[in-house]
PDB file of N, CA, C and O in Angstrom:
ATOM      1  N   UNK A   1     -26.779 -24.712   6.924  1.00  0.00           N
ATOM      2  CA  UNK A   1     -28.157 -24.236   6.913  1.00  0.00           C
ATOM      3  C   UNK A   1     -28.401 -23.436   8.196  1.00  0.00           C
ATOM      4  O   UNK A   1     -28.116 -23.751   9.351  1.00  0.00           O
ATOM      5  N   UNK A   2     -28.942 -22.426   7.770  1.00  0.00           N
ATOM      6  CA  UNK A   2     -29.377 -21.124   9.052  1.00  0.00           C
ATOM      7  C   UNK A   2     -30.450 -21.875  10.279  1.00  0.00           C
ATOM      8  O   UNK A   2     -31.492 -22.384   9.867  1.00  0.00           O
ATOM      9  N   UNK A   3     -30.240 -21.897  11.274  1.00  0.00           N
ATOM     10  CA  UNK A   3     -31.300 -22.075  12.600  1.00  0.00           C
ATOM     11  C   UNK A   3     -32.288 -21.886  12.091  1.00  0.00           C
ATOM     12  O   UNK A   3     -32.226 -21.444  10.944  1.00  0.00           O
ATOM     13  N   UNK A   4     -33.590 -22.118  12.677  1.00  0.00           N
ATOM     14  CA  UNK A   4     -35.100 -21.432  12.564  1.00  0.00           C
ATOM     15  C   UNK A   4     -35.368 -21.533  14.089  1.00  0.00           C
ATOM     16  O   UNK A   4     -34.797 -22.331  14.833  1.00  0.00           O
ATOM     17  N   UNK A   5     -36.055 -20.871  14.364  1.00  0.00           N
ATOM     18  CA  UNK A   5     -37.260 -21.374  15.790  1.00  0.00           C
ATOM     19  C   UNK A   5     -38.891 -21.517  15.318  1.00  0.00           C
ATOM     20  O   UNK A   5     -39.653 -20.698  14.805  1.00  0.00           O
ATOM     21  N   UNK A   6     -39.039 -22.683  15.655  1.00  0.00           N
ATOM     22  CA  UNK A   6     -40.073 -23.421  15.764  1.00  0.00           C
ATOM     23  C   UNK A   6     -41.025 -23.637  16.764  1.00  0.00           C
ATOM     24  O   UNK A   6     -40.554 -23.240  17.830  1.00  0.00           O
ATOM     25  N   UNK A   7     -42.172 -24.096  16.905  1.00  0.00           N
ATOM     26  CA  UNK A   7     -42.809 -24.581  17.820  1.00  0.00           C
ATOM     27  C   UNK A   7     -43.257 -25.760  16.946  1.00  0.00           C
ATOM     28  O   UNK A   7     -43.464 -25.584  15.745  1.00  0.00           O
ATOM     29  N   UNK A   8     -43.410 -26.966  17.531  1.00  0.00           N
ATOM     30  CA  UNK A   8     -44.193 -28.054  17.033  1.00  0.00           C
ATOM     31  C   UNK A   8     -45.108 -28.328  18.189  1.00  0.00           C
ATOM     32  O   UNK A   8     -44.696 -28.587  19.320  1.00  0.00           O
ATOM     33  N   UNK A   9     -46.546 -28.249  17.800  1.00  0.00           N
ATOM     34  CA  UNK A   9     -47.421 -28.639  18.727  1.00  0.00           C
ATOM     35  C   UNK A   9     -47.979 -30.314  18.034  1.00  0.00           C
ATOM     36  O   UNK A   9     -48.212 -30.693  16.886  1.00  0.00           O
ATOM     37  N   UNK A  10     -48.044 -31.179  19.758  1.00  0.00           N
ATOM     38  CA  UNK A  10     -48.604 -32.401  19.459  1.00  0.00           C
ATOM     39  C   UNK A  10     -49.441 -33.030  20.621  1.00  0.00           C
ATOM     40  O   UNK A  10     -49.406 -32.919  21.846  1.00  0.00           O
ATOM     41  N   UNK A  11     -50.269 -33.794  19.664  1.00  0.00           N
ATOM     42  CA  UNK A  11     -50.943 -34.111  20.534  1.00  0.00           C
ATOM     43  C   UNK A  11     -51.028 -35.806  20.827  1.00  0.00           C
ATOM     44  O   UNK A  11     -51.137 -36.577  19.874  1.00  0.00           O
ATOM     45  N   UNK A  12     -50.978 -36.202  21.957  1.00  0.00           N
ATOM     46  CA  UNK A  12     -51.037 -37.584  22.227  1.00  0.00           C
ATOM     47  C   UNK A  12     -52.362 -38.133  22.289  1.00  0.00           C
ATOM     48  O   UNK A  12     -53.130 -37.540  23.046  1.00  0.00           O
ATOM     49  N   UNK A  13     -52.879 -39.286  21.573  1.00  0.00           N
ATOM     50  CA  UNK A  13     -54.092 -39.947  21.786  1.00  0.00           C
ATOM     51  C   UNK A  13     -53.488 -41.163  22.834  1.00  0.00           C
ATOM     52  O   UNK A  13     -53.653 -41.119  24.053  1.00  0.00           O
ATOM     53  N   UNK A  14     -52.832 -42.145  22.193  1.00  0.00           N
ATOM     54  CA  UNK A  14     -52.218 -43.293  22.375  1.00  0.00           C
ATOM     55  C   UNK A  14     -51.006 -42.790  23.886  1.00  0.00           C
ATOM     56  O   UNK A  14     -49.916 -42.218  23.920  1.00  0.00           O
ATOM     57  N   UNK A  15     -51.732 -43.248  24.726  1.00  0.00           N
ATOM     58  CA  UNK A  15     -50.443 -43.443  25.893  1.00  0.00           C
ATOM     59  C   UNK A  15     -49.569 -44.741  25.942  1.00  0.00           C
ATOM     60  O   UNK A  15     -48.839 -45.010  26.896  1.00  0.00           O
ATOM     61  N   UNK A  16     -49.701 -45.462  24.911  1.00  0.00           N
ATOM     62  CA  UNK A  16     -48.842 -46.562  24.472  1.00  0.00           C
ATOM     63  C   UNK A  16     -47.495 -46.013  23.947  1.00  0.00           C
ATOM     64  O   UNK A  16     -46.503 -46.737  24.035  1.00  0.00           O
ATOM     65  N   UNK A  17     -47.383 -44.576  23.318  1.00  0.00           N
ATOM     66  CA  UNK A  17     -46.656 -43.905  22.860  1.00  0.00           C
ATOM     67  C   UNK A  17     -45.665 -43.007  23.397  1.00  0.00           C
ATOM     68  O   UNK A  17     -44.613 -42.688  22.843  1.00  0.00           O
ATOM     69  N   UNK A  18     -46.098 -42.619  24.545  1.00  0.00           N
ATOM     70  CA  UNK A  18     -45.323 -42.127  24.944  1.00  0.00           C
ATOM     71  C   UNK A  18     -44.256 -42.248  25.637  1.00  0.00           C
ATOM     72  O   UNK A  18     -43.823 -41.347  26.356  1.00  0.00           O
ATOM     73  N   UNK A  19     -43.791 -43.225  25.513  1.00  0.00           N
ATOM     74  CA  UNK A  19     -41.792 -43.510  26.129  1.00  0.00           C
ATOM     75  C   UNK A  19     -41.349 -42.973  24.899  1.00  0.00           C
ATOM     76  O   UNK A  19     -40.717 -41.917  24.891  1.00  0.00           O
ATOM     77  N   UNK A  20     -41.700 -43.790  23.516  1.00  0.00           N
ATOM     78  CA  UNK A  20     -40.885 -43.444  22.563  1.00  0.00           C
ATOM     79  C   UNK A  20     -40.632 -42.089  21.932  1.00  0.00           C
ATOM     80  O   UNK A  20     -39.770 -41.608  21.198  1.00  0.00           O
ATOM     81  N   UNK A  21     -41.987 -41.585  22.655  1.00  0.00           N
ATOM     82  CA  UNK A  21     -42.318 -39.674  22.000  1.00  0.00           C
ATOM     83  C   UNK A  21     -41.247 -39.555  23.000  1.00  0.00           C
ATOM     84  O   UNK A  21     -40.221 -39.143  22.459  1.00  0.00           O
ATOM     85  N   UNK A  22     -41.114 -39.756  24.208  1.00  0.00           N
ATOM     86  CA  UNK A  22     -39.966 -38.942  25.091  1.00  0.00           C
ATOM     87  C   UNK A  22     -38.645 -39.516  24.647  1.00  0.00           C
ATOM     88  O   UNK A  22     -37.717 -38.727  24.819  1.00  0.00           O
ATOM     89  N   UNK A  23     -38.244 -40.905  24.021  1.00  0.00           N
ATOM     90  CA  UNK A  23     -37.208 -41.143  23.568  1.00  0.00           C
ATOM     91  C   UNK A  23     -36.713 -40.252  22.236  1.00  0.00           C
ATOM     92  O   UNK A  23     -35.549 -39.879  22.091  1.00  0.00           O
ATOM     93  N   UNK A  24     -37.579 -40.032  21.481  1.00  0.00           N
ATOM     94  CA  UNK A  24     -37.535 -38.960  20.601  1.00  0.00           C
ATOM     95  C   UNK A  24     -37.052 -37.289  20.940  1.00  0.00           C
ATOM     96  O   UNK A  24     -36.116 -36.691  20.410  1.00  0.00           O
ATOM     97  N   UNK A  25     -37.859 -36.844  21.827  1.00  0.00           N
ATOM     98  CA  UNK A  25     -37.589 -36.067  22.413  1.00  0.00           C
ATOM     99  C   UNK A  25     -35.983 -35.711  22.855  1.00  0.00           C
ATOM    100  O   UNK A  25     -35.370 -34.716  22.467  1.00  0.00           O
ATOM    101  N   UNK A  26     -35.471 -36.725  23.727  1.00  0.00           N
ATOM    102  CA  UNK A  26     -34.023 -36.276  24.232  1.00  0.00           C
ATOM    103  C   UNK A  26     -33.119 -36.818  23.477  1.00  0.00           C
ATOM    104  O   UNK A  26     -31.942 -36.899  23.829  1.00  0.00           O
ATOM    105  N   UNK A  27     -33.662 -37.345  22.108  1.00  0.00           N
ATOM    106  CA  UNK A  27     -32.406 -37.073  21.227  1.00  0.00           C
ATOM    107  C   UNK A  27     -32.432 -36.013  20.727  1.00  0.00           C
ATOM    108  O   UNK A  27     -31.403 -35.598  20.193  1.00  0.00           O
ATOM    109  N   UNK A  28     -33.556 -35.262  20.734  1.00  0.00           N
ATOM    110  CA  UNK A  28     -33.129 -34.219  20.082  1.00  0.00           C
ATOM    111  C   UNK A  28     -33.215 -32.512  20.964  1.00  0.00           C
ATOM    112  O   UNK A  28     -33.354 -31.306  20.757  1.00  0.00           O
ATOM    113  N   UNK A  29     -32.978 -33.710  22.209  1.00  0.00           N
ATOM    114  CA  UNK A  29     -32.269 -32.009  23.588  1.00  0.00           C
ATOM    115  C   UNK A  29     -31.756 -31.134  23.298  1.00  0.00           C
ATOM    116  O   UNK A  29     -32.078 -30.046  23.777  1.00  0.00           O
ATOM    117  N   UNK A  30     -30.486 -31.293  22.157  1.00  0.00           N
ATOM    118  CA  UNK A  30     -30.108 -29.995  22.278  1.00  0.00           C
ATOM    119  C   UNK A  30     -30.319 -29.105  21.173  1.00  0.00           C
ATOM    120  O   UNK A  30     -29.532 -28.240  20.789  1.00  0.00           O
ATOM    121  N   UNK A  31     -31.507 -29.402  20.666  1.00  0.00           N
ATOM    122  CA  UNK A  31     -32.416 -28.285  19.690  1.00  0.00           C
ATOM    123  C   UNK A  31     -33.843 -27.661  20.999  1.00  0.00           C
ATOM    124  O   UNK A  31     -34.626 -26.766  20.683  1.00  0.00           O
ATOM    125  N   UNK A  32     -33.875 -28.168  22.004  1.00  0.00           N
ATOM    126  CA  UNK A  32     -35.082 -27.973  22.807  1.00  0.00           C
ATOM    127  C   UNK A  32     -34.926 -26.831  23.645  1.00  0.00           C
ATOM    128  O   UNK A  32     -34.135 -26.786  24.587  1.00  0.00           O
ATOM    129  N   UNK A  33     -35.919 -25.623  23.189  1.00  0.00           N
ATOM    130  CA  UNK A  33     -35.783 -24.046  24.009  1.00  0.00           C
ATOM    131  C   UNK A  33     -36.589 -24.607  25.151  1.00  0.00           C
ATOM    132  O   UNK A  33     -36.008 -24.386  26.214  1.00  0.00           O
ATOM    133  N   UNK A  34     -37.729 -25.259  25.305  1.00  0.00           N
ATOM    134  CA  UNK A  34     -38.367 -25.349  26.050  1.00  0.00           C
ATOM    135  C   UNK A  34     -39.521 -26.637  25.913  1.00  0.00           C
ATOM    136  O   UNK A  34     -39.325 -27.449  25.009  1.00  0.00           O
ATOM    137  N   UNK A  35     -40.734 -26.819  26.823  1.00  0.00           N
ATOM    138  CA  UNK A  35     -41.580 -27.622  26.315  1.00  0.00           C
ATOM    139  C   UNK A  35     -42.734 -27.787  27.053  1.00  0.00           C
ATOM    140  O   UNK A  35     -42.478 -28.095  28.217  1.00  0.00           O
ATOM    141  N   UNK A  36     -44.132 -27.679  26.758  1.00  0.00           N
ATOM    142  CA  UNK A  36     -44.953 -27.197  27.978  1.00  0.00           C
ATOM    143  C   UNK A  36     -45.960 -28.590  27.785  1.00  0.00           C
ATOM    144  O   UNK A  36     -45.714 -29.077  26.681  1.00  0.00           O
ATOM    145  N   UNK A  37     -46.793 -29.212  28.363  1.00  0.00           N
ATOM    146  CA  UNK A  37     -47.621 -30.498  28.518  1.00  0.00           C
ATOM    147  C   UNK A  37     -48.733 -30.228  29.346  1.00  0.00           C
ATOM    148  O   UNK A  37     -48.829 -29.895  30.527  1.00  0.00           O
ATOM    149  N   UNK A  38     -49.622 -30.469  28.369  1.00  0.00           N
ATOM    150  CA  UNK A  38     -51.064 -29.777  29.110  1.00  0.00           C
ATOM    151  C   UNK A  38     -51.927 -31.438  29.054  1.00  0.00           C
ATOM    152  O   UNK A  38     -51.976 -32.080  28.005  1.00  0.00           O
ATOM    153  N   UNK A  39     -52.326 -31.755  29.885  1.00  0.00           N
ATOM    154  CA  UNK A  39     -53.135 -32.933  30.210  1.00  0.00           C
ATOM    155  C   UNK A  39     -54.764 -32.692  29.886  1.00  0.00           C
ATOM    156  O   UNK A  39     -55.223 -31.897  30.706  1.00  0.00           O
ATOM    157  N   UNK A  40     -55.597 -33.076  29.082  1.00  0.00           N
ATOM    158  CA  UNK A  40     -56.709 -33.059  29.052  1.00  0.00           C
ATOM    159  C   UNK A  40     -57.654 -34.060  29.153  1.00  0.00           C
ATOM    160  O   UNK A  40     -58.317 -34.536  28.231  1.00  0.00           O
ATOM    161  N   UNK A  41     -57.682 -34.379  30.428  1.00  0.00           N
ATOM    162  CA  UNK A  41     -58.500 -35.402  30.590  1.00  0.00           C
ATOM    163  C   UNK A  41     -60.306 -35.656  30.455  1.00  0.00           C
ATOM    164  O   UNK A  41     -60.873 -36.704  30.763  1.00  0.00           O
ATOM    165  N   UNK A  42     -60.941 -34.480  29.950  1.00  0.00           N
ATOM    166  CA  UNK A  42     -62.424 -34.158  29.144  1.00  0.00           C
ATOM    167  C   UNK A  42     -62.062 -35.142  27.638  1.00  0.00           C
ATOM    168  O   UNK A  42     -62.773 -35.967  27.064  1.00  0.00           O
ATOM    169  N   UNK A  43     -60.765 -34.688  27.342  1.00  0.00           N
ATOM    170  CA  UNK A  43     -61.042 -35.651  25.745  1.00  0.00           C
ATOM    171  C   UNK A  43     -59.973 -36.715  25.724  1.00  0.00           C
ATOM    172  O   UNK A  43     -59.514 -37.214  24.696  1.00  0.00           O
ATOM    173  N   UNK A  44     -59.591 -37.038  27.067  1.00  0.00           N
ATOM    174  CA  UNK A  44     -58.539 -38.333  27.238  1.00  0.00           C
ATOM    175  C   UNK A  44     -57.406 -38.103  26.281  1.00  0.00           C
ATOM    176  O   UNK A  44     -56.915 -39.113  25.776  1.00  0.00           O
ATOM    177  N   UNK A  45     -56.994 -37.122  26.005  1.00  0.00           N
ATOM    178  CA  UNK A  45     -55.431 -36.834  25.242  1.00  0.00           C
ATOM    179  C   UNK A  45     -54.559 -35.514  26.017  1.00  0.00           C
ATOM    180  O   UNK A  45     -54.985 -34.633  26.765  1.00  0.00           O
ATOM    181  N   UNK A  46     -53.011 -35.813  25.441  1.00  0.00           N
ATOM    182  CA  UNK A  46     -52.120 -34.778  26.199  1.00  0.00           C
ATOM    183  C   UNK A  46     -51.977 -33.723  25.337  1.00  0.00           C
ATOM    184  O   UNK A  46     -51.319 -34.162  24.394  1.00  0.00           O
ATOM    185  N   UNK A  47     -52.161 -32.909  25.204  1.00  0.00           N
ATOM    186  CA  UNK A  47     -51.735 -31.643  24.238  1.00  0.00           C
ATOM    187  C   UNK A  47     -49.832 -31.461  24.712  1.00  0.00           C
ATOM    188  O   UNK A  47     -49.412 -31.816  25.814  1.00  0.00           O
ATOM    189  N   UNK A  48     -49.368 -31.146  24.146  1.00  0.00           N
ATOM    190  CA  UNK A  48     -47.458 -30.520  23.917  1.00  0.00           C
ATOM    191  C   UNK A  48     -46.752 -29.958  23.113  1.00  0.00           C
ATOM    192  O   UNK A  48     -46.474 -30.438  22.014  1.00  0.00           O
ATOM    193  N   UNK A  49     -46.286 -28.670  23.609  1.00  0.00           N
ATOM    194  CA  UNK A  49     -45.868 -28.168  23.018  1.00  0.00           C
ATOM    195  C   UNK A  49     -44.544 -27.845  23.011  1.00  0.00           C
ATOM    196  O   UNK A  49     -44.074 -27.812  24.149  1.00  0.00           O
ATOM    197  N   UNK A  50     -43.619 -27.544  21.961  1.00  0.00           N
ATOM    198  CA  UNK A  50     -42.287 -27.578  21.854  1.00  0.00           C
ATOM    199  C   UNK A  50     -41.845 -26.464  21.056  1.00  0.00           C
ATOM    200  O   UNK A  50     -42.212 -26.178  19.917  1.00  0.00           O
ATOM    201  N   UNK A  51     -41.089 -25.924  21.722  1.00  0.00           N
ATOM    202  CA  UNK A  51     -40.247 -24.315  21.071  1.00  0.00           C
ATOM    203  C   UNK A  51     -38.857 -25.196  20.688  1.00  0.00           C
ATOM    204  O   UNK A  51     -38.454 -26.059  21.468  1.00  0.00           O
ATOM    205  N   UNK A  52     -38.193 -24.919  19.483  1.00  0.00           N
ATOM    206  CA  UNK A  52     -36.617 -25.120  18.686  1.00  0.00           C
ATOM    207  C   UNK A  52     -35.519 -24.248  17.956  1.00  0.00           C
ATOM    208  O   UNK A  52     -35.602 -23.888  16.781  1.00  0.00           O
ATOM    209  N   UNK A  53     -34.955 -24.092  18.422  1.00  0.00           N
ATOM    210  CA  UNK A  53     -34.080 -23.818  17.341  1.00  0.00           C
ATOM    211  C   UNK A  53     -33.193 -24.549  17.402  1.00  0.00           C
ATOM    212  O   UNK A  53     -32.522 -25.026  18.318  1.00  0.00           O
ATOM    213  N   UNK A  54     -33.225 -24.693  15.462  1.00  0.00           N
ATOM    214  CA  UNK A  54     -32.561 -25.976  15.066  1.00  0.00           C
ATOM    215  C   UNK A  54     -33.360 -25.151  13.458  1.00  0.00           C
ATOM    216  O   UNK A  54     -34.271 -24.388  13.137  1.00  0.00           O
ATOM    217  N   UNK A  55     -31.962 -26.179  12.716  1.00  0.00           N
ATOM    218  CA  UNK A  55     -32.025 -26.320  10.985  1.00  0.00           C
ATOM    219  C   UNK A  55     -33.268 -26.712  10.888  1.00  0.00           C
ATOM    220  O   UNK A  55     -33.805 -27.590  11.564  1.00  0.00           O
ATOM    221  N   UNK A  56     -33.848 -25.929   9.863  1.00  0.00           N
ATOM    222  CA  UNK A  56     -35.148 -26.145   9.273  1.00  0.00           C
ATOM    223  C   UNK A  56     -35.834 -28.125   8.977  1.00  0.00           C
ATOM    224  O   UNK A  56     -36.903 -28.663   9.263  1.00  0.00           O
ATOM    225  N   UNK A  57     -34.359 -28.716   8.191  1.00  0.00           N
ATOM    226  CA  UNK A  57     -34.517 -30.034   8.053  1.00  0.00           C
ATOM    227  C   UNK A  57     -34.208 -30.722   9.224  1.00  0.00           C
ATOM    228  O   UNK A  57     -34.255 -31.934   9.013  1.00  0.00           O
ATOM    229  N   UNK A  58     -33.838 -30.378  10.655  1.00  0.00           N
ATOM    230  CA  UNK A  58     -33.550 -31.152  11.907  1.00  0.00           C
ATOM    231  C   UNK A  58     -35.561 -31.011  12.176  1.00  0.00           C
ATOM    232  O   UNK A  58     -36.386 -31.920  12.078  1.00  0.00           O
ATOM    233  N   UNK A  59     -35.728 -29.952  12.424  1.00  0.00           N
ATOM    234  CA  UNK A  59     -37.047 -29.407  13.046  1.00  0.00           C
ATOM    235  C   UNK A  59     -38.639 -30.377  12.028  1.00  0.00           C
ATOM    236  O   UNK A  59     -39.651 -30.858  12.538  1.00  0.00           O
ATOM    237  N   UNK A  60     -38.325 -30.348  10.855  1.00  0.00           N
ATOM    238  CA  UNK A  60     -39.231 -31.338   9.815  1.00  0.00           C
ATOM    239  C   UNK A  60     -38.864 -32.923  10.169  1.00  0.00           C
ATOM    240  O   UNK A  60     -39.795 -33.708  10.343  1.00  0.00           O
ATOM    241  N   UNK A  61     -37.628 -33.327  10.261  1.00  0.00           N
ATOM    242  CA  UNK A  61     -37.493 -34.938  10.851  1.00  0.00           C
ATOM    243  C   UNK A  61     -37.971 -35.336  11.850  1.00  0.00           C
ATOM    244  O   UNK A  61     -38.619 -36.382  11.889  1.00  0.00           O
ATOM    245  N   UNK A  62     -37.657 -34.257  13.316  1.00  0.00           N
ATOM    246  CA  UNK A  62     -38.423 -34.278  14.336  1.00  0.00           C
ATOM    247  C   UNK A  62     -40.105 -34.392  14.421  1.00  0.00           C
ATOM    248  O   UNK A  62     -40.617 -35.275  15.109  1.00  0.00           O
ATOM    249  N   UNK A  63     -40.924 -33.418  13.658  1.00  0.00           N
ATOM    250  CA  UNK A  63     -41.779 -33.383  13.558  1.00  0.00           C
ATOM    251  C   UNK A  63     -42.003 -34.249  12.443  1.00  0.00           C
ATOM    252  O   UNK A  63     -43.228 -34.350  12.520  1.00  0.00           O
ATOM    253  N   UNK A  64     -41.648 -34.983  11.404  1.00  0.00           N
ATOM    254  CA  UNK A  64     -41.671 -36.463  11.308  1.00  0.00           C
ATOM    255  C   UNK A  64     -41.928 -37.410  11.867  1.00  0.00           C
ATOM    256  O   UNK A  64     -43.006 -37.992  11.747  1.00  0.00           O
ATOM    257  N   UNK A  65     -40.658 -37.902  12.862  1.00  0.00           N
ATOM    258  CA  UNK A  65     -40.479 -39.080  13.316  1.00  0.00           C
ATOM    259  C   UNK A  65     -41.643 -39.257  14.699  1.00  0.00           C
ATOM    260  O   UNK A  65     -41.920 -40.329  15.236  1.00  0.00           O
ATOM    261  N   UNK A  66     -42.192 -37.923  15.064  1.00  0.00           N
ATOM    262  CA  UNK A  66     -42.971 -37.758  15.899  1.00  0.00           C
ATOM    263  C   UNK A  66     -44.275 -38.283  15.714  1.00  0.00           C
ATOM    264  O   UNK A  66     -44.739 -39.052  16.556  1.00  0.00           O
ATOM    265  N   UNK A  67     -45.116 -37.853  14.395  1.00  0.00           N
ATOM    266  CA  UNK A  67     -46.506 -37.839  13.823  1.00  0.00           C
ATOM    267  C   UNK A  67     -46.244 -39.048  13.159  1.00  0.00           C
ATOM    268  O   UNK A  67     -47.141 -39.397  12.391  1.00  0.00           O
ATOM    269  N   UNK A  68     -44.983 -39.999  13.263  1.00  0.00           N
ATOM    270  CA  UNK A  68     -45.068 -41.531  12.585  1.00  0.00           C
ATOM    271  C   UNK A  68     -45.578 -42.196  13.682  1.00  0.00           C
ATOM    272  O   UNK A  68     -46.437 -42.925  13.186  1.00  0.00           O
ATOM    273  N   UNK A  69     -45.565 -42.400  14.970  1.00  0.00           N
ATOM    274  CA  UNK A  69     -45.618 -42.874  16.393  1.00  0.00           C
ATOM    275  C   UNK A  69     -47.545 -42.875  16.150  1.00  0.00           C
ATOM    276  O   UNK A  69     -48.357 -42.062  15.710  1.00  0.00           O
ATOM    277  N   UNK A  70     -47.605 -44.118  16.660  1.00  0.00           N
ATOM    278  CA  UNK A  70     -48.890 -44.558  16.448  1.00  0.00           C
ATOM    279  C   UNK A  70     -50.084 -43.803  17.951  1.00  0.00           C
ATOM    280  O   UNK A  70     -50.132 -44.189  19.120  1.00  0.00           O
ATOM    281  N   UNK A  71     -50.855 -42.705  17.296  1.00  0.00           N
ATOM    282  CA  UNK A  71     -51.990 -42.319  18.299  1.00  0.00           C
ATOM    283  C   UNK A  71     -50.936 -40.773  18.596  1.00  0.00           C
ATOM    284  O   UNK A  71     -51.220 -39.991  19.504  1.00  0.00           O
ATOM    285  N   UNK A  72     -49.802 -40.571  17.715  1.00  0.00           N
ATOM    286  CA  UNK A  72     -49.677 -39.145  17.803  1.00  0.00           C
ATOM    287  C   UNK A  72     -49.668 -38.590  16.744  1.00  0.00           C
ATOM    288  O   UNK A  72     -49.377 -39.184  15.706  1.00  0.00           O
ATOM    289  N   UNK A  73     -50.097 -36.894  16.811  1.00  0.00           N
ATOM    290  CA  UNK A  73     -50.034 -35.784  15.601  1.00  0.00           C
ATOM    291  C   UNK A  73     -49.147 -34.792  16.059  1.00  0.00           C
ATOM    292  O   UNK A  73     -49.100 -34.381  17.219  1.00  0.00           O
ATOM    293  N   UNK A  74     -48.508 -34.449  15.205  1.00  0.00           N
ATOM    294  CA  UNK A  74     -47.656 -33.263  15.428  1.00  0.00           C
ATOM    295  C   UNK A  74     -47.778 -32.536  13.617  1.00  0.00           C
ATOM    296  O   UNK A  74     -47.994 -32.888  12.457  1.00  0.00           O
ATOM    297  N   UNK A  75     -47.375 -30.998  14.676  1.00  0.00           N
ATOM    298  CA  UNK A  75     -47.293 -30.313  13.343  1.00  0.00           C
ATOM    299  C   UNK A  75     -46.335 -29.220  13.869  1.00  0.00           C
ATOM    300  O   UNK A  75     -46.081 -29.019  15.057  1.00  0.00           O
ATOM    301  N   UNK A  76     -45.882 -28.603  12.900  1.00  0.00           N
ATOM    302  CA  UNK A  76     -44.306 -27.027  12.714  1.00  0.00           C
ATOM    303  C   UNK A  76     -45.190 -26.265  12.553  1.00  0.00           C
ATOM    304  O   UNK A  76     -46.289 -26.444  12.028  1.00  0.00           O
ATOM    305  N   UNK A  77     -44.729 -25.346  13.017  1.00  0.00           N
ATOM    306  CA  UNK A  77     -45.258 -23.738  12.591  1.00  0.00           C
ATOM    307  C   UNK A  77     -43.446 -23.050  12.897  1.00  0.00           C
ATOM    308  O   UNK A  77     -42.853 -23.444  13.901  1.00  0.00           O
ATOM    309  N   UNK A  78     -42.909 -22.268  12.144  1.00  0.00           N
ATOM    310  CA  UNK A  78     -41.521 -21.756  11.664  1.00  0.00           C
ATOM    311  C   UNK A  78     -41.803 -20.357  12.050  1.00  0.00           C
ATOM    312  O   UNK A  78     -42.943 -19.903  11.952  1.00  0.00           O
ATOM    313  N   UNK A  79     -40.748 -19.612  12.510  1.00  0.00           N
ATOM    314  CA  UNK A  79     -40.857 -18.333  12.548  1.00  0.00           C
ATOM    315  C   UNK A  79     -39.744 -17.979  10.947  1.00  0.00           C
ATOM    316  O   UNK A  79     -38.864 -18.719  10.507  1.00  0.00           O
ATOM    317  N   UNK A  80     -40.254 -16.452  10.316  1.00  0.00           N
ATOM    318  CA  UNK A  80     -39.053 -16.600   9.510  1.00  0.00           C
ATOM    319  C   UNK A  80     -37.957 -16.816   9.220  1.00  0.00           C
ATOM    320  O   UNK A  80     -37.202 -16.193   9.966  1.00  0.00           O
ATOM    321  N   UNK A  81     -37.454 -17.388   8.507  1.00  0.00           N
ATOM    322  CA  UNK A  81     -35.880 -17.241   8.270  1.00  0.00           C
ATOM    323  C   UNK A  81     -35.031 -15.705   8.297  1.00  0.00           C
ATOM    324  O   UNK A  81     -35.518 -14.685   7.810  1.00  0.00           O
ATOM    325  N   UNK A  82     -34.092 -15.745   8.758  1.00  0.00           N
ATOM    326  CA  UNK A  82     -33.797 -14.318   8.698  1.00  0.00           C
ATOM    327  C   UNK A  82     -31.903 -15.013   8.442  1.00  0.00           C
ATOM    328  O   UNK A  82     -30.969 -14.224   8.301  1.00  0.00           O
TER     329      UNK A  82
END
């Protein structure tokens, strides 16, 4: 299956969550272009964002196993397939 690049943006409610969002995370290092973490403390959550390339079905598990984690949302946005 062909690469895609991705961004999955998420957002943290639950700071109970986040070891396992970062355990999540560096398993899946070596799909990770980059990753930016914006703190918003007006609405007490972390905004994050994540650039990938990686197989379309690596990039949907990720953003899976992510938005299963209790007090987080994540979502894909795909650039085309080419």
């Amino acid at each position: 299956m062909d690469a895609r690049v991705a961004i999955i943006g998420i957002i943290v409610e639950e700071e109970s969550s986040v070891e396992e969002l970062n355990q999540i995370l560096h398993e899946y290092g070596a799909y990770i272009i980059g990753r930016m973490g914006i703190p918003y403390p007006k609405k007490d959550i972390n905004i994050i964002s994540i650039a990938v390339d990686a197989p379309q079905n690596v990039i949907s598990a990720l953003s899976g196993k992510l938005g299963n984690l209790p007090g987080i949302s994540s979502k894909a946005a795909y650039s085309r397939a080419k």
